[in-house]
N, C-alpha and C positions, 0 to 999 in steps of 0.2 A: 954372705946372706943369699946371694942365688944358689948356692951347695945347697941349701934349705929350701929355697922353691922350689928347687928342680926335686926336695926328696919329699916333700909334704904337699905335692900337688896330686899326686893320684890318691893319697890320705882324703883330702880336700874332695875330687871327684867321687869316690870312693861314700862319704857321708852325706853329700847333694843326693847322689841317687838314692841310697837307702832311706832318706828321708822322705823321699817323693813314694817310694815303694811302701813301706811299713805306713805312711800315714795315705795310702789309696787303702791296704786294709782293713782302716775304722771309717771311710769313707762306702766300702763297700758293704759295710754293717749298716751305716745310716742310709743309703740306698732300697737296700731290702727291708728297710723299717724295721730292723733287727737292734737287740742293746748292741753297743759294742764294748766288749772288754778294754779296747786302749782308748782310753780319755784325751794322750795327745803325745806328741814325739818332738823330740829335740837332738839336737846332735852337732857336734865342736871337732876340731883336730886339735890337740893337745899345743899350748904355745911353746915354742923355744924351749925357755927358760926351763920349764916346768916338763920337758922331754931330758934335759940335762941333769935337773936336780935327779929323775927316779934312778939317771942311767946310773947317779954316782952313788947313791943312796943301795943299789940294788948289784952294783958291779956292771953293769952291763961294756962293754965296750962300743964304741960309737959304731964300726964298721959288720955288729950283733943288731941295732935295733930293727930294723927290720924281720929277725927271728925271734928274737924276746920279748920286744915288748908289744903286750897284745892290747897298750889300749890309746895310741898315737891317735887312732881317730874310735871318737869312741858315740853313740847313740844311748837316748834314755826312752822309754816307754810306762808312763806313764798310766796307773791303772788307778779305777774307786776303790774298786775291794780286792784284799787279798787274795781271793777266791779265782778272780780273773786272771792270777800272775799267770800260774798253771795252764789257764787258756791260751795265752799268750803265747806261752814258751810252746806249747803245743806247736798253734799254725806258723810258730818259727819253724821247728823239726819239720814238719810238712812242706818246708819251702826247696824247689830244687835248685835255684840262683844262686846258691850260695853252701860253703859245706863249713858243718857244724864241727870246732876244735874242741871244746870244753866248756863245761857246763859245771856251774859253781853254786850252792845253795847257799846263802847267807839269810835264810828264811826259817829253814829250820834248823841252821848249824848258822846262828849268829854270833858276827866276832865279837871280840872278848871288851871291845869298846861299848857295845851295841848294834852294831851297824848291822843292816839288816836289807837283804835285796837278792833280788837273785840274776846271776852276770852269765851270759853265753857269750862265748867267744868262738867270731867264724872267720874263716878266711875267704874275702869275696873278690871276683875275677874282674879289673877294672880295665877297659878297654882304652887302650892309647895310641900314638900314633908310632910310636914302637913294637907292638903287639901286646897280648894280655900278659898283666902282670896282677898277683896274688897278693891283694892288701889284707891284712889283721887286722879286725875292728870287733872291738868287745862291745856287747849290748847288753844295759843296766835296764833289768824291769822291776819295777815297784809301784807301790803306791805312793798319794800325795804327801800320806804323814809320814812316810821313810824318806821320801826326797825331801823335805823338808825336814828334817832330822839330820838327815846328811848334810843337806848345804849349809846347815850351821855349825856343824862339825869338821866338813872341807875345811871352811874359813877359819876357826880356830886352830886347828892344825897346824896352816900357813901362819898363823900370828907363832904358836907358840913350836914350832918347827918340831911337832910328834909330842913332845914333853910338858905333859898339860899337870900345872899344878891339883893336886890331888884336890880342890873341891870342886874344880872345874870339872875333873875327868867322872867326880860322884856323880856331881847332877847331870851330866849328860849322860851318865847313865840310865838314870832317873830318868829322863827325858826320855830316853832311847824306849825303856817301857811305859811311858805313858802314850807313845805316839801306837806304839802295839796296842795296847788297849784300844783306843780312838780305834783302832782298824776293827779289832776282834766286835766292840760296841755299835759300829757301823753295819756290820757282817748281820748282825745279828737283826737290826728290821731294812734289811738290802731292798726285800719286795718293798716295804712301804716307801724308802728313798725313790727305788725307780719308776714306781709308779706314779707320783709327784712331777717326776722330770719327764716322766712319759705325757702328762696331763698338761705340763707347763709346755714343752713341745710343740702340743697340739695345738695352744692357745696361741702361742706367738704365730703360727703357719696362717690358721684363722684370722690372725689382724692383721698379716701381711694382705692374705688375700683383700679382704675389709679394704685397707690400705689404699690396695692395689688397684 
């Protein structure tokens, strides 16, 4: 068990910082009174367990994870409209902290499940009391109705270990396009949604002050 601390502790540093970074830049949106594309950020190191099932799953050998596999510690970013993923992934490319591996569309080359999202994988420089070491951490952007599509497809998965009996695997497909739709339907009166949350905004700031 400390062989695993000691090897998913800068994993662990690693997604603290990028946490604090990636969500100062929807802070820095709401600052300038500007929309901001990211609605909100989360981010995990990958358990045990569930680093050992991909390694056997995928072949990897234990004293490889470190070169393979690129999603031990992993971030989500969170968007309203599809429209913002693209924004996103942009002022990632813009960012100099950190260097861009691979860049993966499951947005408009969705897999053959459904699943839909678009994944950057960086390798970012984590400072220790050893000196810097290069941790992998893949970042998942999407919307609310794709992360929500996925977390109930995660969780299935895990029940039925990949092998989803075939009405299961229909309807979530079904599912998989109806949460696209949801997006595409949202897309579509975007101004009148944020104009709403721009008005509600204002209103709550007002009672505070009132409030206050």
């Amino acid at each position: 068990m400390k062989h695993w601390d000691l090897f998913l502790a800068p994993y662990k540093q690693a997604v603290e910082e990028l946490k604090v970074k990636l969500k100062g830049m929807r802070s820095q949106f709401d600052l300038q009174g500007n929309y901001s594309p990211i609605e909100f950020v989360t981010g995990r190191v990958k358990p045990i367990a569930s680093i050992l099932d991909k390694a056997n799953q995928k072949g990897i050998p234990l004293d490889r994870l470190e070169l393979e596999m690129q999603d031990i510690a992993g971030l989500r970013m969170m968007c309203q409209f599809v429209d913002d993923i693209s924004r996103v992934v942009e002022l990632i490319r813009k960012r100099n902290d950190f260097e861009i591996v691979e860049e993966r569309n499951y947005i408009t080359h969705k897999k053959a499940s459904g699943y839909r999202s678009y994944h950057v994988v960086i390798r970012y420089p984590v400072q220790t009391i050893q000196g810097e070491k290069k941790i992998l951490v893949e970042i998942q952007i999407r919307t609310l109705a794709m992360n929500f599509w996925a977390t109930i497809e995660h969780s299935l998965n895990y029940k039925y270990k990949g092998q989803f009996p075939e009405d299961i695997r229909m309807r979530l497909q079904r599912a998989a396009e109806a949460a696209f739709r949801l997006d595409e339907e949202m897309s579509l009166i975007r101004g009148e949604i944020q104009e709403a949350q721009a008005f509600f905004s204002m209103k709550k700031e007002t009672n505070k002050k009132t409030d206050g």
